[in-house]
C-alpha positions as CSV (number, residue, x, y, z in Angstrom):
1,X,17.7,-23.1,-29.9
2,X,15.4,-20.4,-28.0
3,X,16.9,-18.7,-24.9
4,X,14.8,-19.5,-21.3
5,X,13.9,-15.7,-21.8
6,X,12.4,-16.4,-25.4
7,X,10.5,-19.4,-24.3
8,X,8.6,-17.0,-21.7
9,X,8.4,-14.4,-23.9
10,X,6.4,-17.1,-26.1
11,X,4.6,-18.4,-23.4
12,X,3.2,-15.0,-22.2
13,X,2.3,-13.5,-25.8
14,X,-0.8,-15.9,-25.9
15,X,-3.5,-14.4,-24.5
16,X,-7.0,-15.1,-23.7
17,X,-8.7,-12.1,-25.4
18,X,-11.2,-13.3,-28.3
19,X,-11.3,-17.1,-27.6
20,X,-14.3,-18.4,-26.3
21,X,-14.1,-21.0,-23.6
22,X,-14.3,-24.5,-24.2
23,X,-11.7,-27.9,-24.8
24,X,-11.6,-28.4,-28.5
25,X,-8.3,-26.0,-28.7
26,X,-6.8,-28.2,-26.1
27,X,-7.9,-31.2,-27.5
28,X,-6.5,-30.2,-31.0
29,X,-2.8,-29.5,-29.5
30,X,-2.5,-32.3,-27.4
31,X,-3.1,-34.4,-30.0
32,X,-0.9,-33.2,-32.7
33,X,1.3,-33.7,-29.6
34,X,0.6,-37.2,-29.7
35,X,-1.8,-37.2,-26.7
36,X,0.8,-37.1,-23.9
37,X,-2.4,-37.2,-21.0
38,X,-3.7,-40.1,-22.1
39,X,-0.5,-41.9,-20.6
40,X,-1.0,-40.3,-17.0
41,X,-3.0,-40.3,-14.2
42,X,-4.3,-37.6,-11.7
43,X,-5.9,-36.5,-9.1
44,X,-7.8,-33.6,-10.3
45,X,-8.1,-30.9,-7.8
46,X,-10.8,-27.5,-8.3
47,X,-12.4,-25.5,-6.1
48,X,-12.8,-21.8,-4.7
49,X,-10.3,-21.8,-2.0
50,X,-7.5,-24.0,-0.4
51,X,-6.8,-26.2,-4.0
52,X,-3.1,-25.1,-4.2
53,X,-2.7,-25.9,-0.5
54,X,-4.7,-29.4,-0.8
55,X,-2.8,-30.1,-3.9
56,X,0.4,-29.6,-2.3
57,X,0.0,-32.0,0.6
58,X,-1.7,-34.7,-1.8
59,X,1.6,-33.8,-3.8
60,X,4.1,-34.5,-0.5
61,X,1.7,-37.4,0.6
62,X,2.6,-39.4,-2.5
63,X,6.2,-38.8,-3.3
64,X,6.3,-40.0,0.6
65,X,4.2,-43.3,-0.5
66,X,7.1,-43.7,-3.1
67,X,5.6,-42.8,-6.0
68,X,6.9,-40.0,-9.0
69,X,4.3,-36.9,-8.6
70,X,3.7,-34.4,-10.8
71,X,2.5,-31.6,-9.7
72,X,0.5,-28.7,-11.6
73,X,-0.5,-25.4,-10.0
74,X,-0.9,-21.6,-10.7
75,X,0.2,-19.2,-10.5
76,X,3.8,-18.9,-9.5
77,X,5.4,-17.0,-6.7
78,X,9.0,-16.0,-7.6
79,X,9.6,-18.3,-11.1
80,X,7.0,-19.7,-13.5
81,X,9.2,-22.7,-13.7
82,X,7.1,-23.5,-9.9
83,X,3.6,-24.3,-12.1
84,X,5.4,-27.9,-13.3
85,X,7.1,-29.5,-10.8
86,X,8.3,-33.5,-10.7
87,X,8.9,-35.0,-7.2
88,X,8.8,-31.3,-5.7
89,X,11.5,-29.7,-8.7
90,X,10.6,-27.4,-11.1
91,X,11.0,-27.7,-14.7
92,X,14.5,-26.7,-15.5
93,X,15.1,-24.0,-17.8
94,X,16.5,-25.9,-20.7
95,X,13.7,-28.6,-20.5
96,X,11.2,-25.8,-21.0
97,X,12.7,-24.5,-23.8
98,X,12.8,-27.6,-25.6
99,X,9.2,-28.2,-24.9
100,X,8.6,-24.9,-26.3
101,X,10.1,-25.4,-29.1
102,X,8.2,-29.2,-30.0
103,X,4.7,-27.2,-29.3
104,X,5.2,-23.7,-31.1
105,X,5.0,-25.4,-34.3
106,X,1.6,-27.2,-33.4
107,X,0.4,-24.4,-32.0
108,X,1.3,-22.4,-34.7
109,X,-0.6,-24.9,-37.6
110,X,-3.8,-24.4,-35.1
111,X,-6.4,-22.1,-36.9
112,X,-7.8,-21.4,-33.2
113,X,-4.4,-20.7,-31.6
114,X,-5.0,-21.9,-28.3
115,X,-4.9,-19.3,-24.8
116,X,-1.5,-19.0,-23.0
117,X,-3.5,-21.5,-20.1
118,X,-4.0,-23.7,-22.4
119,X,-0.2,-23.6,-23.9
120,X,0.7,-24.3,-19.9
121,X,-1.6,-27.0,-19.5
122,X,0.0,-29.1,-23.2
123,X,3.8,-28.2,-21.6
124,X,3.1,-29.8,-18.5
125,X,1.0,-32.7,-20.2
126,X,4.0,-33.1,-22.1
127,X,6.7,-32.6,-19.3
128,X,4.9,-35.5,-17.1
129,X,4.8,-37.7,-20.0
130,X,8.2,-37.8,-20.9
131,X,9.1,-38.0,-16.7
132,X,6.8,-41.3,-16.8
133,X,5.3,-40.0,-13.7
134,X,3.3,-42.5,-11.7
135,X,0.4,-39.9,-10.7
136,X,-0.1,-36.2,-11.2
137,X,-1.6,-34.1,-8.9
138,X,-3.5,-31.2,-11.4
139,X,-4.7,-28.1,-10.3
140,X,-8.0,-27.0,-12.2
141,X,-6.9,-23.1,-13.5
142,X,-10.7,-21.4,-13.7
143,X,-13.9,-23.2,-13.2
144,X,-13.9,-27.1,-14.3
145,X,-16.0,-27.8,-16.7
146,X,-14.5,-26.0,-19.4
147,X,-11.0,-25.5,-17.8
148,X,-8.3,-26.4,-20.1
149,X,-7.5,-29.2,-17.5
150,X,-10.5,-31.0,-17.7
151,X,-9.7,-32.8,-20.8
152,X,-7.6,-35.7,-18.9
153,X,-10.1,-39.2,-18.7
154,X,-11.6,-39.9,-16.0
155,X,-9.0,-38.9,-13.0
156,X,-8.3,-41.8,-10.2
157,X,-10.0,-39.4,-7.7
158,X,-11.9,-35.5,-8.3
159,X,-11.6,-33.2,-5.7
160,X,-13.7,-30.1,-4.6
161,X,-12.1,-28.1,-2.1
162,X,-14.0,-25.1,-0.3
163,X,-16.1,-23.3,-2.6
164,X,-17.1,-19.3,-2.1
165,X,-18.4,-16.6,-4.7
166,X,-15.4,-15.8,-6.3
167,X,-14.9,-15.5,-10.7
168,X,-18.6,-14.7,-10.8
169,X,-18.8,-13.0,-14.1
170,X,-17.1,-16.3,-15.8
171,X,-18.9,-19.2,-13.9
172,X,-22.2,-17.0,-12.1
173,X,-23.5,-15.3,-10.0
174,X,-24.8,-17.7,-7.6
175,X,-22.8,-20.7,-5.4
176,X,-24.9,-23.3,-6.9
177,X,-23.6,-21.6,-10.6
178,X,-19.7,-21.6,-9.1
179,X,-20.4,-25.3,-7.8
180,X,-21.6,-26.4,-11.2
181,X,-19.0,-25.6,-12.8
182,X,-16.5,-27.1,-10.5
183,X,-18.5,-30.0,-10.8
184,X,-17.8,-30.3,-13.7
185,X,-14.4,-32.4,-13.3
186,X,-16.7,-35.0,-12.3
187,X,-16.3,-37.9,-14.5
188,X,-17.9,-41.4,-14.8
189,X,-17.1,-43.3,-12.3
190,X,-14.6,-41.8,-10.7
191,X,-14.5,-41.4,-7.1
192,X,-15.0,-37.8,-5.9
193,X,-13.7,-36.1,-2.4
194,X,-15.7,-32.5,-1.6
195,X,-15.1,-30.5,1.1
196,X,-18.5,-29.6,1.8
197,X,-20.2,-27.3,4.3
198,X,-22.0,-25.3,1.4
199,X,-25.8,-26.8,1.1
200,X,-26.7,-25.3,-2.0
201,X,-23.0,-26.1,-3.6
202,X,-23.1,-29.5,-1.9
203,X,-26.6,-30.7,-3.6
204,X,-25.1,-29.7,-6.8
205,X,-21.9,-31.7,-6.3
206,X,-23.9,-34.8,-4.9
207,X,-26.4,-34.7,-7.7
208,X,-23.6,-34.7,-10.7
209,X,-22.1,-37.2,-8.5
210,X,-25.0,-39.7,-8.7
211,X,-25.4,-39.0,-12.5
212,X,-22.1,-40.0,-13.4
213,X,-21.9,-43.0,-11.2
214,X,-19.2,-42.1,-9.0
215,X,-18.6,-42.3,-5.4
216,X,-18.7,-39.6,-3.5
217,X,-17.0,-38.3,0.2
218,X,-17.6,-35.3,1.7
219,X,-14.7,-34.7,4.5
220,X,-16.5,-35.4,8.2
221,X,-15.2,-32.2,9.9
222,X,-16.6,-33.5,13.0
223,X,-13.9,-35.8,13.0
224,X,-11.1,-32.9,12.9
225,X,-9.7,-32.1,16.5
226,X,-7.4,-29.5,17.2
227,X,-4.9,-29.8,19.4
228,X,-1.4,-27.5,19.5
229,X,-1.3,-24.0,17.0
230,X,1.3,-21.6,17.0
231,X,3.6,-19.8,14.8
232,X,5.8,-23.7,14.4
233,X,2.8,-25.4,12.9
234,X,0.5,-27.0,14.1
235,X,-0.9,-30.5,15.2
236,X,-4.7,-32.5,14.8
237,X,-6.7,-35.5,14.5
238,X,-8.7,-37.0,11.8
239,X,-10.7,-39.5,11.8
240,X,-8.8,-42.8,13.9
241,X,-5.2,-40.4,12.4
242,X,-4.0,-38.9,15.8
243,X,-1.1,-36.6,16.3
244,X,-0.7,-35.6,12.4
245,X,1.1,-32.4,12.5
246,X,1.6,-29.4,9.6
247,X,3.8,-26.6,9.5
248,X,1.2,-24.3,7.4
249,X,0.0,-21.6,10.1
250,X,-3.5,-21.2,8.7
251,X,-6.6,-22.0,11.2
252,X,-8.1,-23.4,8.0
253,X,-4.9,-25.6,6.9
254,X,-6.2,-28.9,8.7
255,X,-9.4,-28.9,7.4
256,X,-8.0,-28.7,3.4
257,X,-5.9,-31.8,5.3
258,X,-9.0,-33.5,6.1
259,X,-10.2,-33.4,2.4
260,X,-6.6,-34.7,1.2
261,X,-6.4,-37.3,3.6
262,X,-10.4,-38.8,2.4
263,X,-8.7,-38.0,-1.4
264,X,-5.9,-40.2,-0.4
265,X,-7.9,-42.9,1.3
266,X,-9.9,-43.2,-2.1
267,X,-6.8,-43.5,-3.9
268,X,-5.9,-46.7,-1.5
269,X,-9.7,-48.2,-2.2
270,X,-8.7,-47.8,-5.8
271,X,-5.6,-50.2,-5.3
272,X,-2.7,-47.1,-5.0
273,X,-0.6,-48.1,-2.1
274,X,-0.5,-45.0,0.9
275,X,0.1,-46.1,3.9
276,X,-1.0,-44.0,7.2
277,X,2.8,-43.4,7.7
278,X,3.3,-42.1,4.2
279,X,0.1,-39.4,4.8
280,X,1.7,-38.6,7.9
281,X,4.7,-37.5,6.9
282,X,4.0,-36.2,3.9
283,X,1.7,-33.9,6.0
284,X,4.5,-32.8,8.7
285,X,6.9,-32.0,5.5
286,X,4.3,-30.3,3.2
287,X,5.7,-26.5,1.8
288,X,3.4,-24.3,0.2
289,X,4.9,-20.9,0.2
290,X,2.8,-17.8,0.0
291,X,-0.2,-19.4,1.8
292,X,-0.3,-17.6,5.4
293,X,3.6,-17.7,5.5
294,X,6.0,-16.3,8.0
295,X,8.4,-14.8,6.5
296,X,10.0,-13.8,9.4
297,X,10.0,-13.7,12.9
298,X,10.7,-11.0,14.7
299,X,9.2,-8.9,13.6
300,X,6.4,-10.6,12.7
301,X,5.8,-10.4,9.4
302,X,3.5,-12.7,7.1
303,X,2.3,-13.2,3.8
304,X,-0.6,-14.6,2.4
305,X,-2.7,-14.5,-0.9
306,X,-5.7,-14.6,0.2
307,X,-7.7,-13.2,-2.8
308,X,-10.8,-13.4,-2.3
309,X,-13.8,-12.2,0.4
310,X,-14.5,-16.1,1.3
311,X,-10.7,-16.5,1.4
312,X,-9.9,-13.2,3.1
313,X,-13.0,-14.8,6.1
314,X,-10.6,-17.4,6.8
315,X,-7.6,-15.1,7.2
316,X,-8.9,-13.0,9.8
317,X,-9.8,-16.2,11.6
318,X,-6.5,-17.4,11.5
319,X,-5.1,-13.8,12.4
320,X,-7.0,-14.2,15.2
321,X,-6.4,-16.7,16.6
322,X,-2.4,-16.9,16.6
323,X,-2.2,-13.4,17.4
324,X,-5.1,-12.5,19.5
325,X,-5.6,-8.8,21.0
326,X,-2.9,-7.9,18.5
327,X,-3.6,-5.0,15.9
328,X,-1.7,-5.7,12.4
329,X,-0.4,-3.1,9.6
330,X,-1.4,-4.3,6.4
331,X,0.7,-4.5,3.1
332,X,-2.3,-4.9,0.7
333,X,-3.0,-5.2,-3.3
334,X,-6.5,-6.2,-4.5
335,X,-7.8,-7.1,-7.9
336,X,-10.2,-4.9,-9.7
337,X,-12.0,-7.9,-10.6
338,X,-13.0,-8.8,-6.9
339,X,-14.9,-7.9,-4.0
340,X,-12.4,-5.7,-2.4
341,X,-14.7,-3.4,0.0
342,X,-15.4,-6.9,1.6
343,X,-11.9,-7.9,1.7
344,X,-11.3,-4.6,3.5
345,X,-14.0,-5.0,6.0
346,X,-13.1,-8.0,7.2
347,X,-9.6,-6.7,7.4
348,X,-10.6,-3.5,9.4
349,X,-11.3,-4.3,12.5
350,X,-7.8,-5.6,13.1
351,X,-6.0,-3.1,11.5
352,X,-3.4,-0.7,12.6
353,X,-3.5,0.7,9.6
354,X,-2.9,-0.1,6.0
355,X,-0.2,0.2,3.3
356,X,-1.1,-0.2,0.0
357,X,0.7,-0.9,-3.2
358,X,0.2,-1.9,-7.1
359,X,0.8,-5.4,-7.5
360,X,2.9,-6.1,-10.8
361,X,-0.6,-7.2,-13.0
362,X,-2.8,-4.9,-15.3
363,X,-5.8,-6.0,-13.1
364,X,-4.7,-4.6,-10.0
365,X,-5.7,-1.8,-8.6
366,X,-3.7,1.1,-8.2
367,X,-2.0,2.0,-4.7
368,X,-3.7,5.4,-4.1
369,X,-7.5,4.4,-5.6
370,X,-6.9,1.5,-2.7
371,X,-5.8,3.8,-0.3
372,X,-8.9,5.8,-1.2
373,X,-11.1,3.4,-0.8
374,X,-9.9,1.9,2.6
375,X,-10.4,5.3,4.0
376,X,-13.7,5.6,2.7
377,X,-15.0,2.6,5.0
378,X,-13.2,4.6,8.2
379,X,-9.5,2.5,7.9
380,X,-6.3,4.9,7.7
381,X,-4.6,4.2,5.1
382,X,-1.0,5.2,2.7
383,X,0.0,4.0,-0.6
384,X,3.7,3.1,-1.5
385,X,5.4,3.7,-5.0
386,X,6.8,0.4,-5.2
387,X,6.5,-3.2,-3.1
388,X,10.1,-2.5,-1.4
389,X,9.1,1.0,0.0
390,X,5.9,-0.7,1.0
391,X,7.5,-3.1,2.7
392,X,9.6,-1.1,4.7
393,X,7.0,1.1,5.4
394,X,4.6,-1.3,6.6
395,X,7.2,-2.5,8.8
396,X,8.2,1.3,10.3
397,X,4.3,1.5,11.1
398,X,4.5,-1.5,12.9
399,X,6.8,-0.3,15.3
400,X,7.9,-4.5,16.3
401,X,4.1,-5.5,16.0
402,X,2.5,-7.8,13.4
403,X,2.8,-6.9,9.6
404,X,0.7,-8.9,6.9
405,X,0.7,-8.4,3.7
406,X,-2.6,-9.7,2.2
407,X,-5.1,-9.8,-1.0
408,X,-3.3,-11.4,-4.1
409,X,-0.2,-13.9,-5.0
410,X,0.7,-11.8,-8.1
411,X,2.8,-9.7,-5.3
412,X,4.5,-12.6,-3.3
413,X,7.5,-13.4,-5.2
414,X,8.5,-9.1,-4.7
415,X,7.2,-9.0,-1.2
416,X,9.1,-12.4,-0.1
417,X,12.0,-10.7,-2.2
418,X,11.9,-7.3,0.1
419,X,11.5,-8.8,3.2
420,X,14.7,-10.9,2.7
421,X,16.8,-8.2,1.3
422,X,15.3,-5.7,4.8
423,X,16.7,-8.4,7.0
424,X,19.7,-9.2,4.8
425,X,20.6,-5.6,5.6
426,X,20.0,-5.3,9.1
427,X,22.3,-8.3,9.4
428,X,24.9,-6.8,7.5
């Protein structure tokens, strides 16, 4: 039998370079796996922005209606294990090895050896199968249409959260490209939830709505009120659902509830049983870690991966707004692949100054070409040699105000790690 450590290993030496995009490796290893998705149902969640957090509360919404929830995200923060969960637990170690070792071998008699995405998406298939859950909440990787997810039937609900430019060079340059492909998870049918507030996304979504039959709701932000927001949580209405409350911080978090509560409310007109009292408590109890987190308190210090200009918007906003007047350090790591002079900008006008550090991914850019770059748009800026020196940096700069460390989630799992150890020490 394979160590944990050797099932990784496997799992991370499949890589996307050379395969063209499309379902038919998928297809081929689930069923020499004996189809294990054809004995599940989902809710099948894409978009731009917010799907992790949407997922998650769908996720905690129906384990509180009583039912056994997978749940299938990306990526990880501290332990891959995280991406395939059952009832809110990771896979354990020794149940990932042996589902390692029953798809290596059909993996291995596949002339088109499938991506290491598409490996993930056959262990989870497989993991939810043999858990016999009732429902599993999917998060799409890349895209829809020709995301490795998007080989399940037709889902009991499709959801489109908020969609911005973001993966350009794989799904297009324009928001009506992006929104295409996301709509792509439409299926015959089956009843869609979209976030909306995009017109040119939002015609695309209605129109392969109406071709394939299937009922669409785009979540009545009108509806949302605001009420109480602070660094607890915070509480809303929506739409006849008064006094919901959430512990994520974000300014953004109870509109992504919005769209899970219309997902849930098509589940029930589909026959699933969620009561109001299951959504709200599923709601107050929803964890999502790395999403506009606080880490700690005092200082302040929070972490978020916000990776992308559209994403980075709502940031600021909730920056704002829970610490207005206030000036932040921030810890920051930025993919090559994206916008990062607009991440930056919308960053700069409430920055101290910035830290910068390599994230632990070959797409990130280095510390000192950030640096570089932040002070070529006017922002001070120093880079660190690792996340724990950037952390304590950051903090030393801060001098007891605000620290946030923004721009990716490949860093989380080390920055959560180096905040804890910092206040581990100062206890001791």
């Amino acid at each position: 039998m394979m160590t944990y450590q050797e099932a990784l290993d496997y799992i991370h030496a499949v890589h996307w370079q050379g395969h063209k995009p499309g379902l038919s490796r998928t297809r081929a290893l689930l069923a020499a796996l004996g189809d294990p998705h054809k004995q599940l149902r989902f809710v099948h969640v894409a978009g731009t922005n917010g799907k992790g957090s949407t997922a998650a509360m769908l996720d905690s919404c129906l384990r509180c209606a009583g039912y056994k929830v997978g749940l299938f995200t990306s990526p990880y923060i501290i332990r891959f294990n995280e991406r395939i969960q059952v009832d809110g637990a990771p896979i354990p170690d020794d149940a990932l090895v042996r589902l390692v070792e029953q798809v290596r071998p059909a993996a291995a008699a596949m002339t088109d050896v499938p991506t290491e995405f598409e490996l993930i998406t056959a262990l989870g298939m497989l993991y939810f199968a043999q858990q016999r859950c009732d429902i599993v909440v999917l998060e799409v990787g890349l895209g829809g249409a020709l995301d490795s997810t998007n080989v399940i039937d037709p889902p009991a609900c499709a959801v489109i959260t908020a969609l911005g430019m973001d993966h350009v060079k794989e799904l297009g340059p324009t928001l009506a490209d992006i929104a295409a492909a996301k709509a792509g998870i439409i299926k015959p049918g089956s009843p869609v939830v979209s976030y909306g507030g995009a017109p040119e996304a939002d015609r695309v979504i209605a129109a392969a709505a109406q071709a394939a039959h299937a009922p669409l709701t785009v979540a009545d932000l009108s509806k949302l009120t605001l009420h109480d927001a602070g660094l607890e949580g915070q509480s809303f209405d929506y739409d006849g659902l008064d006094g919901l409350t959430l512990p994520l911080l974000a300014s953004y978090q109870p509109r992504n509830a919005a769209v899970a509560i219309e997902a849930l409310r098509a589940l029930r007109r589909r026959g699933w049983a969620v009561p109001d009292s299951a959504i709200r408590q599923g709601l107050a109890q929803v964890r999502w870690p790395g999403r506009f987190e606080l880490l700690r308190r005092d200082p302040p210090f929070l972490l978020d991966g916000s990776h992308n200009a559209h994403g980075m918007r709502a940031t600021a906003e909730s920056l704002r707004s829970l610490f207005p007047g206030q000036k932040f350090v921030f810890l920051v790591s930025i993919m090559a692949d994206k916008d990062a002079d607009e991440m930056l900008r919308l960053l700069l006008p409430l920055a101290k100054c910035f830290v910068t550090v390599t994230a632990p991914s070959p797409r990130a850019i280095p510390a000192a070409a950030l640096a570089a770059r932040i002070a070529a748009l006017g922002g001070q800026a120093e880079p660190a040699g690792s996340i724990p020196a950037a952390v304590a940096r950051a903090v030393a700069l801060a001098a007891g105000g605000p620290v946030a460390a923004l721009g990716t989630l490949y860093f989380s799992g080390k920055v959560r790690q180096a905040v804890a150890a910092a206040a581990a020490q100062e206890a001791s």
